[in-house]
C-alpha positions in Angstrom: -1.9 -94.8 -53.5 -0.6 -92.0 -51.6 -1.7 -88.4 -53.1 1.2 -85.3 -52.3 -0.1 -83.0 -49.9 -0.7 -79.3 -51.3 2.1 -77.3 -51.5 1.2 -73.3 -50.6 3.5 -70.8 -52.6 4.8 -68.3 -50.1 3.7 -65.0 -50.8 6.2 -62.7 -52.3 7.3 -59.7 -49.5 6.3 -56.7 -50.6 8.5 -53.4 -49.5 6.2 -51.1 -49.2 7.2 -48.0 -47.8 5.5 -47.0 -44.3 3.0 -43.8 -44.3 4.4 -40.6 -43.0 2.1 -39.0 -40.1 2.8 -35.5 -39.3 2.9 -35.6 -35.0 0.1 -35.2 -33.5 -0.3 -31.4 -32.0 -0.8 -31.4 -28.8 -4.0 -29.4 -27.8 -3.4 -26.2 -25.8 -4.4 -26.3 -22.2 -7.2 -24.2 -21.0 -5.9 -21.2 -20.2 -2.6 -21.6 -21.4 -1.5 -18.1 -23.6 -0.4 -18.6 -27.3 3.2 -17.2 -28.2 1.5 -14.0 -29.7 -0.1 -13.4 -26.5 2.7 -13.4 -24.3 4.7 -11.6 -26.3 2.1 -8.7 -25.8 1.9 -10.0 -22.4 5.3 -9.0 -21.6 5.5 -5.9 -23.7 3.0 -4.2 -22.2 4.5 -5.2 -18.9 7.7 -3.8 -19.6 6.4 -0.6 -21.2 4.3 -0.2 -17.6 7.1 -0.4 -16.2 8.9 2.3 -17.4 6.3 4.6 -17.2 5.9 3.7 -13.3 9.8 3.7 -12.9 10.5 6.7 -14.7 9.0 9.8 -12.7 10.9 8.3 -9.7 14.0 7.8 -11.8 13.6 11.3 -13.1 13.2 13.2 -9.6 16.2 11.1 -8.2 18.6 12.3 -11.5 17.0 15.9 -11.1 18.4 15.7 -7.6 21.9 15.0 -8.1 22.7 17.7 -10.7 23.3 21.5 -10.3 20.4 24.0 -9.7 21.3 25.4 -13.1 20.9 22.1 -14.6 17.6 21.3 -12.8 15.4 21.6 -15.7 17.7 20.1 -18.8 16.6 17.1 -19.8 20.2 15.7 -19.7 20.2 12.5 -17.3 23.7 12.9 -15.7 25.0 16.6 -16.2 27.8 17.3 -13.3 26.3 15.0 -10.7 26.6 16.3 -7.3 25.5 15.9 -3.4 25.4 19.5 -3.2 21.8 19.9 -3.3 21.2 17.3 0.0 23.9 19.0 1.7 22.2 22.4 1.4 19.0 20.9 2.5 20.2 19.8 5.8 22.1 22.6 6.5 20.2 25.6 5.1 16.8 24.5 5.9 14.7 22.8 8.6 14.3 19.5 6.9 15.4 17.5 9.9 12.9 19.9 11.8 10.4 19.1 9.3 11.5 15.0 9.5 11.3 14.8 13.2 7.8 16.4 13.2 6.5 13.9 10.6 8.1 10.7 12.3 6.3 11.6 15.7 3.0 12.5 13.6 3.2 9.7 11.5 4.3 7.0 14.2 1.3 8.0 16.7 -0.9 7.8 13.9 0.3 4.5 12.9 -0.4 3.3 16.4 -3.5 4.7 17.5 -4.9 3.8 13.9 -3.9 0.0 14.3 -5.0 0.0 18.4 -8.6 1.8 17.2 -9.3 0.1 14.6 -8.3 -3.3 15.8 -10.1 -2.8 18.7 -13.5 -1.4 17.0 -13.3 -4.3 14.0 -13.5 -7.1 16.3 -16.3 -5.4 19.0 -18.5 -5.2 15.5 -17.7 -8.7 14.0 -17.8 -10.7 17.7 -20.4 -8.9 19.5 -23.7 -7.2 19.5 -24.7 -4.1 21.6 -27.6 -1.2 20.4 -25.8 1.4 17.8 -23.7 -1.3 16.2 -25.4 -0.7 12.3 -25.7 2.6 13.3 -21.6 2.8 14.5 -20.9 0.6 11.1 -22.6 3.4 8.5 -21.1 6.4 10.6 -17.9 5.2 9.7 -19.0 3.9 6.2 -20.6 8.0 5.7 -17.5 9.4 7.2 -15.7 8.2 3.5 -17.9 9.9 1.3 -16.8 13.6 2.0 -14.0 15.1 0.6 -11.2 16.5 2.2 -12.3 19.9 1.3 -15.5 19.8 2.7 -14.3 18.5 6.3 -11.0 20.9 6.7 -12.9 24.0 7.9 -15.6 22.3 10.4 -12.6 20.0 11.9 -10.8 23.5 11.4 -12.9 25.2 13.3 -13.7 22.1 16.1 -9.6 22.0 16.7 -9.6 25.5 17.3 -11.7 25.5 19.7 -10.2 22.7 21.2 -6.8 24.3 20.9 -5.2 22.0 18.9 -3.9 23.7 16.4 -0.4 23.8 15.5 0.3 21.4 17.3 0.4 17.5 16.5 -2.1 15.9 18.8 -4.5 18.0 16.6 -3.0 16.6 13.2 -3.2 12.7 14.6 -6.5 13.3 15.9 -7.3 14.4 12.5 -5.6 11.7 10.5 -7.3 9.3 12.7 -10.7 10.3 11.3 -9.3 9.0 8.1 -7.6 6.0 8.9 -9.6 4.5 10.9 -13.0 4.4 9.6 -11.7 2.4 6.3 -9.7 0.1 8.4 -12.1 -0.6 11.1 -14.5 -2.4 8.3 -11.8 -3.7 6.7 -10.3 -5.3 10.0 -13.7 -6.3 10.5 -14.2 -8.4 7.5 -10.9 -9.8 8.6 -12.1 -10.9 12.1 -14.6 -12.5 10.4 -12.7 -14.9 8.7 -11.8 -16.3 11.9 -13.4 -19.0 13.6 -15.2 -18.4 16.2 -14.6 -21.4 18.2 -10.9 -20.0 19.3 -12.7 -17.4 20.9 -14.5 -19.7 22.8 -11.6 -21.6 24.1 -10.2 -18.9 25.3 -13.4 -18.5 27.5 -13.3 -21.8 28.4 -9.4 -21.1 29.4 -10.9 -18.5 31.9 -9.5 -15.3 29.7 -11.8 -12.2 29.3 -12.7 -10.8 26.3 -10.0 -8.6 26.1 -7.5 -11.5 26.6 -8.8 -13.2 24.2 -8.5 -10.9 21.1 -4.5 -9.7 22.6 -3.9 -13.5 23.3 -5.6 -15.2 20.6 -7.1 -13.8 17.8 -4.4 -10.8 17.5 -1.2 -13.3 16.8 -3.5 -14.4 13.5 -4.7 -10.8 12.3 -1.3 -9.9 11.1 -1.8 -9.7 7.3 -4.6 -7.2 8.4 -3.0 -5.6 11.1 -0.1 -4.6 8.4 -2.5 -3.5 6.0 -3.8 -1.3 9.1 -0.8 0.1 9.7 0.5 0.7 6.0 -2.5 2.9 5.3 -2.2 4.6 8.5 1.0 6.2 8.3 0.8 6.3 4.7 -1.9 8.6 5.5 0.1 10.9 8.1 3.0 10.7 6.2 2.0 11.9 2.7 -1.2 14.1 3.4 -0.8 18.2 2.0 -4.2 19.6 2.9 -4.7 19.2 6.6 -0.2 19.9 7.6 -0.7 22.9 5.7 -3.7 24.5 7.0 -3.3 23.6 11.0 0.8 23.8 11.3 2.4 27.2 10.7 5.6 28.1 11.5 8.7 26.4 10.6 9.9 25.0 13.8 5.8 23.2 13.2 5.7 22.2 9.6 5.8 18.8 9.0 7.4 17.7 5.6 4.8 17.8 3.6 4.1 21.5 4.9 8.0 22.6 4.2 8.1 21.2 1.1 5.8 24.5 0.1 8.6 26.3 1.3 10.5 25.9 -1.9 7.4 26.7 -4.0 6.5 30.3 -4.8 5.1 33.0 -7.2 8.3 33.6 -8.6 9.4 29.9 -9.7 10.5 26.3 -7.6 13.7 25.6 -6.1 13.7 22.2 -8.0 17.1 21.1 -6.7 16.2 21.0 -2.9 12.6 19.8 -3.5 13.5 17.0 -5.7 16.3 15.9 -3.0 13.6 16.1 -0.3 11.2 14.2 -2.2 14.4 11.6 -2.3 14.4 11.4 1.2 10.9 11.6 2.0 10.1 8.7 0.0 12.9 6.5 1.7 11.0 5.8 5.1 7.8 4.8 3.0 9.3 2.5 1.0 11.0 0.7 4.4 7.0 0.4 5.8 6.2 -0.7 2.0 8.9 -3.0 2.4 7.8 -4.2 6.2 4.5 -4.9 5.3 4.2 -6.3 1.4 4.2 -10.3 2.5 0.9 -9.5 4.7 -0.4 -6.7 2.2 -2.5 -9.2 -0.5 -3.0 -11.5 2.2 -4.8 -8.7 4.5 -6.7 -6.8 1.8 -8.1 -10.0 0.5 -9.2 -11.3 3.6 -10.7 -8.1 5.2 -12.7 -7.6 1.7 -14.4 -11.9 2.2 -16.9 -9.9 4.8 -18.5 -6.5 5.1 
């Protein structure tokens, strides 16, 4: 007697309709700026911008429109050379020019030599004054220029050194290179020691060593140096104007006075000057920006 095997009903298929998920939102990194914020981001960017950008734009407009147009507040009214041409030919601006190039240069390269030269005695070797050399020149930035113009005034004279430029570059030094000898000094720093002691071990002197060895990989700070060096000769009011009379003697910062007086302001010449004063500081600027963040960083690791 056989029995039938079970028979098991298939189950019936069912169409259900698959669940909608909404996508998964990816989380925000950390750090990462929402839309809103980089929208303000850029806006207030932009708006910095223009207020950076638009004195320069200004004086550059103001310069290529007539006198009598000077103070309008039209952008482009009549635009003209004329007030360049009168510059160079009416006035001693190239006078003025040549006097601050020689100022400025000597300045640049004394500052960079002196500074150099004092940041690495201070960070490789020791000798009786060094804390006492390091806060003289750390002091020597907390007076104002107003305080130091008569005694360095009166230590010039005596020196006779005024009007003339070794007395300005002497004076500029005092500025420059107190703030860049601690900051090349914190640079040094950063440097191993060890490739100074090859270079003993290579029979080189100390001297050879740091113009050899350790000078080739100071260059971000050695721009730095030399940024704020001439920047310093080239721009500075108080000290030009009160040793350097004469016109044959003013340097540009001195003759731009010259178009200043109690009775108004030649704004068509000044604004063209300050044109072509600015040009040879933005060429440095332009020189020295790759090395600038790298050198100010690295000089400020250290004190």
């Amino acid at each position: 007697m056989t029995t039938a095997a079970p028979t098991t009903a298939a189950p019936a298929a069912t169409t259900a309709k698959p669940a909608t998920r909404r996508p998964a939102r990816t989380p925000r990194r950390r750090g990462e700026r929402s839309p809103g914020a980089s929208v303000a981001l850029h806006l207030t960017l932009i708006v910095a911008s223009v207020i950076a950008v638009f004195p320069v734009l200004w004086v550059l407009l103001t310069s290529l429109k007539p006198a009598n147009y000077a103070t309008t507040t039209d952008f482009f009214k009549d635009t003209t050379f004329e007030n360049y041409t009168n510059l160079i030919r009416d006035t001693e601006f190239l006078t003025w020019f040549g006097n601050s190039v020689v100022i400025a240069g000597l300045t640049t390269v004394l500052g960079v030599f002196v500074s150099a030269t004092t940041g690495y005695a201070v960070s490789r070797f020791r000798f009786p004054g060094k804390r006492g050399l390091m806060w003289t020149l750390l002091v020597t930035q907390m007076f104002p220029v107003a305080v130091l113009i008569v005694p360095i005034y009166n230590i010039m004279s005596t020196m006779g050194l005024i009007n003339q430029p070794a007395g300005l570059v002497i004076t500029y030094l005092t500025i420059s290179v107190p703030f860049c000898a601690w900051m090349m000094k914190g640079f040094f720093d950063t440097i191993p020691r060890e490739i100074d002691e090859s270079g003993q071990v290579d029979g080189l002197t100390p001297f050879g060593t740091f113009w050899r060895l350790i000078l080739p990989l100071a260059k971000p700070g050695l721009a730095v140096t030399a940024f704020y060096s001439f920047i310093t000769a080239w721009g500075e009011v108080a000290y030009a104007s009160a040793f350097m009379v004469g016109d044959e003697n003013l340097t540009l910062a001195g003759g731009l006075q010259k178009f200043v007086n109690q009775y108004g302001a030649q704004w068509g010449p000044m604004t063209a000057a300050s044109v072509l004063i600015a040009i040879p500081a933005a060429l440095v600027f332009l020189f020295a920006q790759k090395h600038l963040v790298t050198g100010m960083s690295a000089g400020a690791v250290k004190g």
